[in-house]
mmCIF entry with sequence, helices, sheets and N, C-alpha, C, O atoms, coordinates in Angstrom:
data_MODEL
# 
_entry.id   MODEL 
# 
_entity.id                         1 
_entity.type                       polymer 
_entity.pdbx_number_of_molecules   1 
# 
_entity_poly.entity_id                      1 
_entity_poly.type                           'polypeptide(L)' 
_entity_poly.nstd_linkage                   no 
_entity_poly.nstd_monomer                   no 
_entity_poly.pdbx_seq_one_letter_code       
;(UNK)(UNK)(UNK)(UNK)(UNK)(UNK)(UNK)(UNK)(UNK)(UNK)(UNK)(UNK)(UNK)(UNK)(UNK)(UNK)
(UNK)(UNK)(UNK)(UNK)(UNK)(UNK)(UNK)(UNK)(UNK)(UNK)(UNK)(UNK)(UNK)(UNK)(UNK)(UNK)
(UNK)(UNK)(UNK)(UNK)(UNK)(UNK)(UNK)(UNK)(UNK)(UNK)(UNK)(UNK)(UNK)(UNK)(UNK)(UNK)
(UNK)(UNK)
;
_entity_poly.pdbx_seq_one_letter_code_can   XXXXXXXXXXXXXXXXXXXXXXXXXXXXXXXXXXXXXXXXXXXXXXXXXX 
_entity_poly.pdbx_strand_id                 A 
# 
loop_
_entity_poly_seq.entity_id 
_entity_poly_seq.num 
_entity_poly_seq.mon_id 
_entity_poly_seq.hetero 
1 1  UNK n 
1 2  UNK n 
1 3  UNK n 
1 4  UNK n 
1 5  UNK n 
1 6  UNK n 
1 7  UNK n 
1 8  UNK n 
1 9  UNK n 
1 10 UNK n 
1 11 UNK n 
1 12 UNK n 
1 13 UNK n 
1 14 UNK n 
1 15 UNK n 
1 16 UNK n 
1 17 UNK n 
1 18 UNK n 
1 19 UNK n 
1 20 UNK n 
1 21 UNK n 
1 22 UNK n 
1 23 UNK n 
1 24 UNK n 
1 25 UNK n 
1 26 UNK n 
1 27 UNK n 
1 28 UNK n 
1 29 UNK n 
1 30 UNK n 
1 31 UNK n 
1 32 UNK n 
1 33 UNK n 
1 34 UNK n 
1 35 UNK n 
1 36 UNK n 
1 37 UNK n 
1 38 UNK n 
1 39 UNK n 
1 40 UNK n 
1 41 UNK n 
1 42 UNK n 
1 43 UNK n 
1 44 UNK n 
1 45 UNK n 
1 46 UNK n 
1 47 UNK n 
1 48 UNK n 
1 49 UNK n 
1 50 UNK n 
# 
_struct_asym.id          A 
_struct_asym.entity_id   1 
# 
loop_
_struct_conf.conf_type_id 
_struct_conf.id 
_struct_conf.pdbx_PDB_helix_id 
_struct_conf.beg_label_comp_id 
_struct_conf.beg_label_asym_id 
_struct_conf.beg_label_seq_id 
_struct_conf.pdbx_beg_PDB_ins_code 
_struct_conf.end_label_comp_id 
_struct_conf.end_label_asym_id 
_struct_conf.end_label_seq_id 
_struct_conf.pdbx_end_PDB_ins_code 
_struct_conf.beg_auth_comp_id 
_struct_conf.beg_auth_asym_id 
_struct_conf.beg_auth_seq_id 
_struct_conf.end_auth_comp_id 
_struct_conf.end_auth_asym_id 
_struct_conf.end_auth_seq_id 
_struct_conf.pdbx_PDB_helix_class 
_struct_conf.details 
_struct_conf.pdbx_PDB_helix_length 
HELX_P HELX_P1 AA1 UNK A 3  ? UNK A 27 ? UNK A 3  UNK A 27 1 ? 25 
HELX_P HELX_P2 AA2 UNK A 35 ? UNK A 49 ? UNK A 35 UNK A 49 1 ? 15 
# 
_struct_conf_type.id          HELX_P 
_struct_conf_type.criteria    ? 
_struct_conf_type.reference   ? 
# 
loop_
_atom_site.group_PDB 
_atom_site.id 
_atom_site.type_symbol 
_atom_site.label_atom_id 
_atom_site.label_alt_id 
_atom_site.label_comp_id 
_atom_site.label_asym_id 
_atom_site.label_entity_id 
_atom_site.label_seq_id 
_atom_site.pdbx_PDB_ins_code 
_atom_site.Cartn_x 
_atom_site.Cartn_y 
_atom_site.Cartn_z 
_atom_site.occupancy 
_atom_site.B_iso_or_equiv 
_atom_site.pdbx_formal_charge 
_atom_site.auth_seq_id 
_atom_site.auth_comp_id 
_atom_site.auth_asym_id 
_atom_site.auth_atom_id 
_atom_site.pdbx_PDB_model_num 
ATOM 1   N N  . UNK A 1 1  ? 16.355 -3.889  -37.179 1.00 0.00 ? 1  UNK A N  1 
ATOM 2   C CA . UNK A 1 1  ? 16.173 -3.067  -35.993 1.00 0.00 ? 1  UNK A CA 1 
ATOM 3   C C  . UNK A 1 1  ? 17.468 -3.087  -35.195 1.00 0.00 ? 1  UNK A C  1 
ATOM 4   O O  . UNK A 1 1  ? 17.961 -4.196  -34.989 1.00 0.00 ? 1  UNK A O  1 
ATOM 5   N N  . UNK A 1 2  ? 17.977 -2.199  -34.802 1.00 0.00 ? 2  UNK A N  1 
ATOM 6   C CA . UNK A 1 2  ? 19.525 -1.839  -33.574 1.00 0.00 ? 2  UNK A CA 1 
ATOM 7   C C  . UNK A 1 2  ? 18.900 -1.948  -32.557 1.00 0.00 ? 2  UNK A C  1 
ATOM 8   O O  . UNK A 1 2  ? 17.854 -1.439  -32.154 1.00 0.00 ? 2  UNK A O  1 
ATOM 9   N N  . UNK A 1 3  ? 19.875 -2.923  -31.992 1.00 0.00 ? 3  UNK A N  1 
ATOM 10  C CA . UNK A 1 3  ? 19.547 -3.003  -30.520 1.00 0.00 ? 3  UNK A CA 1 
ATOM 11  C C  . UNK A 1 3  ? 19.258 -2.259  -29.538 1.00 0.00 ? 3  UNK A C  1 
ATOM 12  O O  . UNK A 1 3  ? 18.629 -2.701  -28.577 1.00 0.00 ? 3  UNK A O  1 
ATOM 13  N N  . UNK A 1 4  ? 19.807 -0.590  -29.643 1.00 0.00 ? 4  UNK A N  1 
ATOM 14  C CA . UNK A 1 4  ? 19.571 0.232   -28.588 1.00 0.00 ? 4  UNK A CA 1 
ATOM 15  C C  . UNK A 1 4  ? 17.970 0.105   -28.588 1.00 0.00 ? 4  UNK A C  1 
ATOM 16  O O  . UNK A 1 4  ? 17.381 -0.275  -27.576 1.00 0.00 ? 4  UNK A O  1 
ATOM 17  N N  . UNK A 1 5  ? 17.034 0.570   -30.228 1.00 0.00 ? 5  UNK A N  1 
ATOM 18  C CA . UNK A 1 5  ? 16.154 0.671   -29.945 1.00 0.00 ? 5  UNK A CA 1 
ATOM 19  C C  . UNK A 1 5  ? 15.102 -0.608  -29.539 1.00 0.00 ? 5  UNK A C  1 
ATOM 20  O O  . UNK A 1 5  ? 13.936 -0.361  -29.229 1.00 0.00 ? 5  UNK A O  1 
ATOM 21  N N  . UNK A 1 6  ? 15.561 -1.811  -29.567 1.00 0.00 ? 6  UNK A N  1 
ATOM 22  C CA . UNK A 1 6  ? 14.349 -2.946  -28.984 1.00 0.00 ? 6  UNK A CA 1 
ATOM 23  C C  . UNK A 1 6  ? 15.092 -3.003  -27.465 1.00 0.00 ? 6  UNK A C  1 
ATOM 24  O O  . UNK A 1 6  ? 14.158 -3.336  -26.735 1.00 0.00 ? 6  UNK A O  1 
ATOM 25  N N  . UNK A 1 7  ? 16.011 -2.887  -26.810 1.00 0.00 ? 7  UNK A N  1 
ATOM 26  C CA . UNK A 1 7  ? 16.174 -2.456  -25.527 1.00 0.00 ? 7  UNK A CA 1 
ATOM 27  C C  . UNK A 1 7  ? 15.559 -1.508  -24.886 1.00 0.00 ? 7  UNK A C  1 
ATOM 28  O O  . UNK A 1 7  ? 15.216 -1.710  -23.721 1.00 0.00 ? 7  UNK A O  1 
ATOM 29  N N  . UNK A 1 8  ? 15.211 0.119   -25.723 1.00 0.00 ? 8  UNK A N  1 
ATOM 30  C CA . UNK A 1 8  ? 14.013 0.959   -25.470 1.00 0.00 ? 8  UNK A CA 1 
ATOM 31  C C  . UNK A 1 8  ? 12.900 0.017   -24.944 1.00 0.00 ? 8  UNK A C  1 
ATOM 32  O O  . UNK A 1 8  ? 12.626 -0.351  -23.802 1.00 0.00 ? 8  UNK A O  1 
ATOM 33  N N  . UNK A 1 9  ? 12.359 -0.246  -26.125 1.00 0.00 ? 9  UNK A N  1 
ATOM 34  C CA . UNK A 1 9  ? 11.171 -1.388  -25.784 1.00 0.00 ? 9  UNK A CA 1 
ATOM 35  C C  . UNK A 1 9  ? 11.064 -2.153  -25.204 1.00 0.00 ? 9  UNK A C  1 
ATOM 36  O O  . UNK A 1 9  ? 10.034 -2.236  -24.534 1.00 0.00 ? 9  UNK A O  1 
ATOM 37  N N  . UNK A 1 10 ? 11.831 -2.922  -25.141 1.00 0.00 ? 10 UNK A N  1 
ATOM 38  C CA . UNK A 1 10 ? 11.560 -3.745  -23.812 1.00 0.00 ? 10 UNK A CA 1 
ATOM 39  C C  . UNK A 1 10 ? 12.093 -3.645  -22.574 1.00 0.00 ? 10 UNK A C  1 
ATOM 40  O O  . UNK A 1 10 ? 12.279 -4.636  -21.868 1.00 0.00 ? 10 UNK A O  1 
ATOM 41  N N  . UNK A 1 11 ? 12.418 -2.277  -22.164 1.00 0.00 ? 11 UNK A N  1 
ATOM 42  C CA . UNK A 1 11 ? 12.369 -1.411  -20.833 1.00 0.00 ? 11 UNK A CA 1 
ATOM 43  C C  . UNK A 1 11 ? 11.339 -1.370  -20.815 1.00 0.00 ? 11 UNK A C  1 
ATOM 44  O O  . UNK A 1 11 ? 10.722 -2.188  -20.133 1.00 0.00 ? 11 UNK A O  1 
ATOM 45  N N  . UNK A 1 12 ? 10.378 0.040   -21.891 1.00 0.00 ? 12 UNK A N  1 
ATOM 46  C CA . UNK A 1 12 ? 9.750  0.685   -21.529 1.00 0.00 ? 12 UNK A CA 1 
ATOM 47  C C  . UNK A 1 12 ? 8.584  -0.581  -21.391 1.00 0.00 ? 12 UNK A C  1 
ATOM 48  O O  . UNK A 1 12 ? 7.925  -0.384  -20.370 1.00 0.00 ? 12 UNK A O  1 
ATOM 49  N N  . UNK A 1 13 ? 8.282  -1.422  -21.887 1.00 0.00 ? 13 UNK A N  1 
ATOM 50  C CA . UNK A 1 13 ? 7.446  -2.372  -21.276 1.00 0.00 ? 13 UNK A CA 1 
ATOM 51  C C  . UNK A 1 13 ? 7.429  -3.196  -20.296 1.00 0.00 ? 13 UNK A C  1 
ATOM 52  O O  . UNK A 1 13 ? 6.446  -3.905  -20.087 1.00 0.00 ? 13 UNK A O  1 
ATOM 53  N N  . UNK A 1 14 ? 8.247  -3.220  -19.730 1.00 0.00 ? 14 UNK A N  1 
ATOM 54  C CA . UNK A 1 14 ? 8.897  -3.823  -18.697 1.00 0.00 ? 14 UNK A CA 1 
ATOM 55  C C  . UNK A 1 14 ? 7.829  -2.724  -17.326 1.00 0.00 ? 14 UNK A C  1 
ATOM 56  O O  . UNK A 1 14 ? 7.062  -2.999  -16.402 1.00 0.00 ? 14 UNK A O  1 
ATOM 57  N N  . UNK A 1 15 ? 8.360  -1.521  -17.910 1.00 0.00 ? 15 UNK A N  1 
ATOM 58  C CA . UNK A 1 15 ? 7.841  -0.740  -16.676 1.00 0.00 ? 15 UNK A CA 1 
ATOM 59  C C  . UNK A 1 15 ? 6.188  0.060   -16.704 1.00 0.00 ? 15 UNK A C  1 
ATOM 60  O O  . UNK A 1 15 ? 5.509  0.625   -15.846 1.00 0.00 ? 15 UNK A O  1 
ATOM 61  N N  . UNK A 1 16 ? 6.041  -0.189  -17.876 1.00 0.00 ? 16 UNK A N  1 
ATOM 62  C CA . UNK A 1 16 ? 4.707  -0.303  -18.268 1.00 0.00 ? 16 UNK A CA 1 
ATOM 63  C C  . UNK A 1 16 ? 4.134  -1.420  -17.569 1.00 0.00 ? 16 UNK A C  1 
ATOM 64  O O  . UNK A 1 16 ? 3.075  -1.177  -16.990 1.00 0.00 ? 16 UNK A O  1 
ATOM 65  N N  . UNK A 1 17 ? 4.490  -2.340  -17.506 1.00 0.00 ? 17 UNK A N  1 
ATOM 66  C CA . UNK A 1 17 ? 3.629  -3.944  -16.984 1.00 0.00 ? 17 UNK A CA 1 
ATOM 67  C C  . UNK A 1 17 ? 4.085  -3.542  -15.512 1.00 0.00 ? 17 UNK A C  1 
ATOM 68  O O  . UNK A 1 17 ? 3.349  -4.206  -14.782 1.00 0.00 ? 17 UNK A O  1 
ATOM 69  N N  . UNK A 1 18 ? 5.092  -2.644  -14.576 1.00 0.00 ? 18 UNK A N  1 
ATOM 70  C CA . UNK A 1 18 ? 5.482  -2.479  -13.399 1.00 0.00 ? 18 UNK A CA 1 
ATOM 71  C C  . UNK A 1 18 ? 4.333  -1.244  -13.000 1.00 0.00 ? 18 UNK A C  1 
ATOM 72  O O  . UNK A 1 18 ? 3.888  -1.408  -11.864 1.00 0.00 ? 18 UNK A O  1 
ATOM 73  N N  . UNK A 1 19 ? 3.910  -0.339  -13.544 1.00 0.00 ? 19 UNK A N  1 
ATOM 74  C CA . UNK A 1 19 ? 2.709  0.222   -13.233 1.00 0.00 ? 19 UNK A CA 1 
ATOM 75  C C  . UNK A 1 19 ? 1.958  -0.173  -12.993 1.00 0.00 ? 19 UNK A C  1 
ATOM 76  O O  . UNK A 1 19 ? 1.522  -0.262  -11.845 1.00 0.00 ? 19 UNK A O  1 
ATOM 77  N N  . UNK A 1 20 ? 1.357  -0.687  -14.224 1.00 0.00 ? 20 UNK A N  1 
ATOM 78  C CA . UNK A 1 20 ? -0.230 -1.316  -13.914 1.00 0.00 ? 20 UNK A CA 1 
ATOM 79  C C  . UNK A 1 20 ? -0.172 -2.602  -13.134 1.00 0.00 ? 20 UNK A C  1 
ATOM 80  O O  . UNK A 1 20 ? -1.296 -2.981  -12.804 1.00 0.00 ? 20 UNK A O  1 
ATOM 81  N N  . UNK A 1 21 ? 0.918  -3.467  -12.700 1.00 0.00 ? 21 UNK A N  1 
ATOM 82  C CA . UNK A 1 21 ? 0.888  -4.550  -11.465 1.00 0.00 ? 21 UNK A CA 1 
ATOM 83  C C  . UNK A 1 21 ? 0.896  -3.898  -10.308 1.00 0.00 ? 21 UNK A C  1 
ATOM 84  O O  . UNK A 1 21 ? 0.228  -4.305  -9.357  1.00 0.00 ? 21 UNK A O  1 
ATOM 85  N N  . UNK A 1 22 ? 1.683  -2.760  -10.242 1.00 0.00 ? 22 UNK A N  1 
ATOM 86  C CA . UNK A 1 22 ? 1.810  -2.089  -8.742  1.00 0.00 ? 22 UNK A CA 1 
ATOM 87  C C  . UNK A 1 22 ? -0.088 -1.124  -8.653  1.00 0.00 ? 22 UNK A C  1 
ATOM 88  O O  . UNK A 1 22 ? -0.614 -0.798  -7.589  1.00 0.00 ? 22 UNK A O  1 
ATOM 89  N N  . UNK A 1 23 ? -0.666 -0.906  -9.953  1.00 0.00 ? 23 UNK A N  1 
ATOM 90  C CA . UNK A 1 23 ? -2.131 -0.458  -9.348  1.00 0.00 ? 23 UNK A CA 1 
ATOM 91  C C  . UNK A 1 23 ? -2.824 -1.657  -8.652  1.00 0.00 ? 23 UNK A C  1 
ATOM 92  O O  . UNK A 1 23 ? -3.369 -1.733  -7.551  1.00 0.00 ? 23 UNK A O  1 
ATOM 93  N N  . UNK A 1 24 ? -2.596 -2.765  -9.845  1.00 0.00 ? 24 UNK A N  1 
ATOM 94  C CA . UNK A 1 24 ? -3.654 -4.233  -9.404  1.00 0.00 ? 24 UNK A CA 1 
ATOM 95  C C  . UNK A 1 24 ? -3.201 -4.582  -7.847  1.00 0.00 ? 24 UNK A C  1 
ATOM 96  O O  . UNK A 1 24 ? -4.189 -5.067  -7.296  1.00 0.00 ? 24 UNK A O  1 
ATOM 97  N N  . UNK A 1 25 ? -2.163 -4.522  -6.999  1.00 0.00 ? 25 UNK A N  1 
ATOM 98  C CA . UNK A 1 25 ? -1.656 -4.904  -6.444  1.00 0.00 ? 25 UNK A CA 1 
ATOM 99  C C  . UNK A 1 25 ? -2.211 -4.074  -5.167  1.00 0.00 ? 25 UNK A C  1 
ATOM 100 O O  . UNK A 1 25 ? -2.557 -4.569  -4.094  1.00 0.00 ? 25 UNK A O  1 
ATOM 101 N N  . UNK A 1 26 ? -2.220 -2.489  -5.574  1.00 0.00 ? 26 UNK A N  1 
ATOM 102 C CA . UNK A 1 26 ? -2.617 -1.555  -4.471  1.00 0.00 ? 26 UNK A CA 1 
ATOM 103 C C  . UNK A 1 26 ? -4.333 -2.134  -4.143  1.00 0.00 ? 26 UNK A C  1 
ATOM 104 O O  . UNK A 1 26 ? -4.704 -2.404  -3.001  1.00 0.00 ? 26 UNK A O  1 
ATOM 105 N N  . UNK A 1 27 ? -5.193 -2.245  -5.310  1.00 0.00 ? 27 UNK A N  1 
ATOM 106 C CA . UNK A 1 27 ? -6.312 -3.047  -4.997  1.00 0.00 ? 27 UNK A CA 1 
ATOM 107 C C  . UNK A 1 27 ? -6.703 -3.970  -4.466  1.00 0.00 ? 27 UNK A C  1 
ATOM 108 O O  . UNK A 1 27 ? -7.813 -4.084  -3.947  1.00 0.00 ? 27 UNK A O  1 
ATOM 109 N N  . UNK A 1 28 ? -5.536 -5.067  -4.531  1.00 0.00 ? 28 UNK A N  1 
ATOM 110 C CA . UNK A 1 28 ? -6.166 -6.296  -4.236  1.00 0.00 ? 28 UNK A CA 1 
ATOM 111 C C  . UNK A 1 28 ? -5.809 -7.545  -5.324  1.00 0.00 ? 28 UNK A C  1 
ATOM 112 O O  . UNK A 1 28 ? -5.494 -8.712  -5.091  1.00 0.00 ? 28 UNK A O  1 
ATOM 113 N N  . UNK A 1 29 ? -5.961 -6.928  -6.426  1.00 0.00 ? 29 UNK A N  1 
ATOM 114 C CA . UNK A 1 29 ? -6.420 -8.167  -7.346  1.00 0.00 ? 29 UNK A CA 1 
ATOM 115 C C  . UNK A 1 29 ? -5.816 -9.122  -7.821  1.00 0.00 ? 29 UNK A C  1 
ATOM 116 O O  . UNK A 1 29 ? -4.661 -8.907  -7.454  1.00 0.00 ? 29 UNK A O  1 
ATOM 117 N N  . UNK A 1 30 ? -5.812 -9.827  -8.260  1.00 0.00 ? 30 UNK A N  1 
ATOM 118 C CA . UNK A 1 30 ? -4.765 -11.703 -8.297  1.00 0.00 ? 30 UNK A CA 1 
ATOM 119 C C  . UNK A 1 30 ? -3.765 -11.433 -8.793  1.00 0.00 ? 30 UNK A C  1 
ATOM 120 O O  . UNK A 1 30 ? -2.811 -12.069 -8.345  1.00 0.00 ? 30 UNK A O  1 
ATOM 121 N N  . UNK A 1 31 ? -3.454 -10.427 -9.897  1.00 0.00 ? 31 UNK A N  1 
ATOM 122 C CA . UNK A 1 31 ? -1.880 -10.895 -10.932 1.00 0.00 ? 31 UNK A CA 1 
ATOM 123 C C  . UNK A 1 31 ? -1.593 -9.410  -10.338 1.00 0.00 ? 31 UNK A C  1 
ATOM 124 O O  . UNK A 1 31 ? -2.424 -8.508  -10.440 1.00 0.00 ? 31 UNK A O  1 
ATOM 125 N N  . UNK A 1 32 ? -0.403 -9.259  -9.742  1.00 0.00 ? 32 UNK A N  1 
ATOM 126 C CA . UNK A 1 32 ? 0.225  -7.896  -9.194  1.00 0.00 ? 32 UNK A CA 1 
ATOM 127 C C  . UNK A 1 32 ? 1.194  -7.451  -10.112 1.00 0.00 ? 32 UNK A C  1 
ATOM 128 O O  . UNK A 1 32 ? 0.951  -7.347  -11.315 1.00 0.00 ? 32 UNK A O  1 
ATOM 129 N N  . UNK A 1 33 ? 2.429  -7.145  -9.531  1.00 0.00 ? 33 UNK A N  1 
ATOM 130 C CA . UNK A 1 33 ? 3.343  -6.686  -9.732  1.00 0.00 ? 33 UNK A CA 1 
ATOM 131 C C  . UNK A 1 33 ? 4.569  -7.563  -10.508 1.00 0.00 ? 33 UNK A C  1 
ATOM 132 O O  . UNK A 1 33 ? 5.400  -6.857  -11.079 1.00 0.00 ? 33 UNK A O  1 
ATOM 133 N N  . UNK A 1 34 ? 4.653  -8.180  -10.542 1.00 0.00 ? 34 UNK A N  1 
ATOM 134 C CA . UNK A 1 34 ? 5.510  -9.155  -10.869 1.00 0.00 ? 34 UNK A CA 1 
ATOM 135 C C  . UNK A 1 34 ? 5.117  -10.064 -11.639 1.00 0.00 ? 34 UNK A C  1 
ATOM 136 O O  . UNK A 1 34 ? 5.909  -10.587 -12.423 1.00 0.00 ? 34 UNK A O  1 
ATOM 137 N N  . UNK A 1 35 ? 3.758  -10.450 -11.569 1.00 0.00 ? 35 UNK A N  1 
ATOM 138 C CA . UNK A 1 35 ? 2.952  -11.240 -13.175 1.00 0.00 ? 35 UNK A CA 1 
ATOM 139 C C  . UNK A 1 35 ? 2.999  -10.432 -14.165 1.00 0.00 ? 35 UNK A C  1 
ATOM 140 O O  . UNK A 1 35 ? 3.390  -10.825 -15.264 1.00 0.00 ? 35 UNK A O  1 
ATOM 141 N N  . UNK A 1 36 ? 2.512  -8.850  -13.895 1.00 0.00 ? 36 UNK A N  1 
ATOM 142 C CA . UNK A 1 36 ? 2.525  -8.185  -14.788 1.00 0.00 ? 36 UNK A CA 1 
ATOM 143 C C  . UNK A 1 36 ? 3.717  -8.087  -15.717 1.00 0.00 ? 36 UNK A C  1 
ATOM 144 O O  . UNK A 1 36 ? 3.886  -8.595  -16.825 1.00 0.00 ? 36 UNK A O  1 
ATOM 145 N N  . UNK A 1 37 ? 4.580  -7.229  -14.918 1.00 0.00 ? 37 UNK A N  1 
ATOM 146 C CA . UNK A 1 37 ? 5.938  -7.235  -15.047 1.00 0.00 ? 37 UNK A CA 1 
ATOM 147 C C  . UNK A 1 37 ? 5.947  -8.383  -16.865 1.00 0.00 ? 37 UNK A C  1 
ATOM 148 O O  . UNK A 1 37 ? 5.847  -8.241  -18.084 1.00 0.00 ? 37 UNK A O  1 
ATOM 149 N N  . UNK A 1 38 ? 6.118  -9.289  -15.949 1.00 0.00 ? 38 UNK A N  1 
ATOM 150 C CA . UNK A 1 38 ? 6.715  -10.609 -16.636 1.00 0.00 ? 38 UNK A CA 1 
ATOM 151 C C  . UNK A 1 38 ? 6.063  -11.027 -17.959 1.00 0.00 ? 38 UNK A C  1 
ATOM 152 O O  . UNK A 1 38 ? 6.695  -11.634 -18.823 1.00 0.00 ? 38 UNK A O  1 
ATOM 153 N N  . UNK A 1 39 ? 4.321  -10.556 -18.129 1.00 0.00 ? 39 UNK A N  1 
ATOM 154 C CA . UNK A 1 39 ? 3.863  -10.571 -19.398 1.00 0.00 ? 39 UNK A CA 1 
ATOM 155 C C  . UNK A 1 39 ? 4.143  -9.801  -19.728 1.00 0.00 ? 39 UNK A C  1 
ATOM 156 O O  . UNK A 1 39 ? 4.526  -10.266 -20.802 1.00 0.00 ? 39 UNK A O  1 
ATOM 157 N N  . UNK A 1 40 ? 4.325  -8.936  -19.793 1.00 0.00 ? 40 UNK A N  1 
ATOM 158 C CA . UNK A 1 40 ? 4.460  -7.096  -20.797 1.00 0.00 ? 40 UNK A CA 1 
ATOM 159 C C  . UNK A 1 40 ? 5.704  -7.289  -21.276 1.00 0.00 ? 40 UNK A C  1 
ATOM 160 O O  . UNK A 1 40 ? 6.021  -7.004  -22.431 1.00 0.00 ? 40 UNK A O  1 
ATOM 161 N N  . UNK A 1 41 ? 6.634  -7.882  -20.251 1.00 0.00 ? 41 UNK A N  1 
ATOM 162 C CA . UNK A 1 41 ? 8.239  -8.299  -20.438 1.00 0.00 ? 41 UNK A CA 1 
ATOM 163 C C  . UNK A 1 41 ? 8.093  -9.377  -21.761 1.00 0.00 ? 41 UNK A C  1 
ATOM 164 O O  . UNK A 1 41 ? 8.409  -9.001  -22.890 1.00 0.00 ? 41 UNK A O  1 
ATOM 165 N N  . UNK A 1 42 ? 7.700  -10.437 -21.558 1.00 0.00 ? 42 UNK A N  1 
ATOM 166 C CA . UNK A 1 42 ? 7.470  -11.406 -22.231 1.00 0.00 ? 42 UNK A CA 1 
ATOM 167 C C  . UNK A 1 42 ? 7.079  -11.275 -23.526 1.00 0.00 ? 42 UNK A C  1 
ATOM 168 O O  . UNK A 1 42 ? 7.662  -11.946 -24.378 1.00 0.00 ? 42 UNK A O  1 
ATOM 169 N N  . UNK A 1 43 ? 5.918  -10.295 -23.933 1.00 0.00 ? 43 UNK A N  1 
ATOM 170 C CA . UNK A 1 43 ? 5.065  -9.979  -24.871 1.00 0.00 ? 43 UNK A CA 1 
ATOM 171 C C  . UNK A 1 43 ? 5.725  -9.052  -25.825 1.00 0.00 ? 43 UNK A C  1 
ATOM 172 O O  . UNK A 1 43 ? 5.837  -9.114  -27.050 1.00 0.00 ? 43 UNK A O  1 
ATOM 173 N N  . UNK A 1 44 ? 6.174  -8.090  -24.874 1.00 0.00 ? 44 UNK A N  1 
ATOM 174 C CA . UNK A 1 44 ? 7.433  -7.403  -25.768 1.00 0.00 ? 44 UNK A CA 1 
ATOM 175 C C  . UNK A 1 44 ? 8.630  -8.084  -27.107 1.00 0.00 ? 44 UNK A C  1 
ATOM 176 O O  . UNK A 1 44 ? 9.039  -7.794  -28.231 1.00 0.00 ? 44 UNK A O  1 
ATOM 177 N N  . UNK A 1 45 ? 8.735  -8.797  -26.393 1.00 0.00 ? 45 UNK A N  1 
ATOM 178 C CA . UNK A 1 45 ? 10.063 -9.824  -26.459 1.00 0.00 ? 45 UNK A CA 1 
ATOM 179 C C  . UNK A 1 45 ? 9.280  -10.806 -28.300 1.00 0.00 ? 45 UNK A C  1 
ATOM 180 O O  . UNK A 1 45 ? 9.395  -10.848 -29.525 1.00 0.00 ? 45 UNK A O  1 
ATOM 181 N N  . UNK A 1 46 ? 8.686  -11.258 -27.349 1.00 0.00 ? 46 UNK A N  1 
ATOM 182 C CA . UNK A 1 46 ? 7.979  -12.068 -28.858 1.00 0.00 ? 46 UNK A CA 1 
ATOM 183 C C  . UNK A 1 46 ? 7.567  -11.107 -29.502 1.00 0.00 ? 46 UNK A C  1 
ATOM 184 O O  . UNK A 1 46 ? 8.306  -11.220 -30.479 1.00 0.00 ? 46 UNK A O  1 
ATOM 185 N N  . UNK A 1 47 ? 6.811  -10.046 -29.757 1.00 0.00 ? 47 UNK A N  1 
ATOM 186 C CA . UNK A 1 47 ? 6.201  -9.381  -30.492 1.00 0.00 ? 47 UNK A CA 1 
ATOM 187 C C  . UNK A 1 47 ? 7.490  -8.613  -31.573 1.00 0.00 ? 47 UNK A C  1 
ATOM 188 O O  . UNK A 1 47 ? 7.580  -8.450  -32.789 1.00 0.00 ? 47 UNK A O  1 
ATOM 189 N N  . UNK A 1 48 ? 8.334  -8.290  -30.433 1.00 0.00 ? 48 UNK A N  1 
ATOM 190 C CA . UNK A 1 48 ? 9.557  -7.341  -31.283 1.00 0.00 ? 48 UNK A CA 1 
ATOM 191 C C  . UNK A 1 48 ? 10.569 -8.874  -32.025 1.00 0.00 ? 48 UNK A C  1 
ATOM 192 O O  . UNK A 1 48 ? 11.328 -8.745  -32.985 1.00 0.00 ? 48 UNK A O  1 
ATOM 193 N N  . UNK A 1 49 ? 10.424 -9.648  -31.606 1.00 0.00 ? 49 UNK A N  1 
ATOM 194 C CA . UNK A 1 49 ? 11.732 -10.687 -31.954 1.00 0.00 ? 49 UNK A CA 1 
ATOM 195 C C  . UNK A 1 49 ? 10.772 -11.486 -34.148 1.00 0.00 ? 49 UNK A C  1 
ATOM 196 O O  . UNK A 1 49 ? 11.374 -12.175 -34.971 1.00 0.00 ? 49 UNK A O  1 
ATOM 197 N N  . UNK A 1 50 ? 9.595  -11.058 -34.239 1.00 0.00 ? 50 UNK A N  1 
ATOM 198 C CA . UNK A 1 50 ? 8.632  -11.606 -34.904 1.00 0.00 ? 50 UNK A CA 1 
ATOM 199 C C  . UNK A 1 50 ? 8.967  -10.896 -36.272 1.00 0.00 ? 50 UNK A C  1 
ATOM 200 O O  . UNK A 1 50 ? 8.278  -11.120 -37.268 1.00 0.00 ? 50 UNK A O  1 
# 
């Protein structure tokens, strides 16, 4: 895999996990913006590095 494209990916998940923390966040609910963030970030990462 070239790096441009697992940099794709782990943007676009990055800001994928920055959506759905900034909804949980507009609600209320425990893991916001920045937990999210950080698993989707995270998950990316291992999943593509595997």
């Amino acid at each position: 895999m070239n790096w441009e494209l697992f940099a794709l990916r782990v943007v676009l998940a990055k800001i994928a996990g920055l959506v759905i923390g900034y909804e949980r966040e507009i609600q209320g609910k425990g893991a916001g913006l920045k937990t999210n963030a950080l698993v989707a970030l995270g998950s990316a990462i291992f999943i593509l590095m595997a």
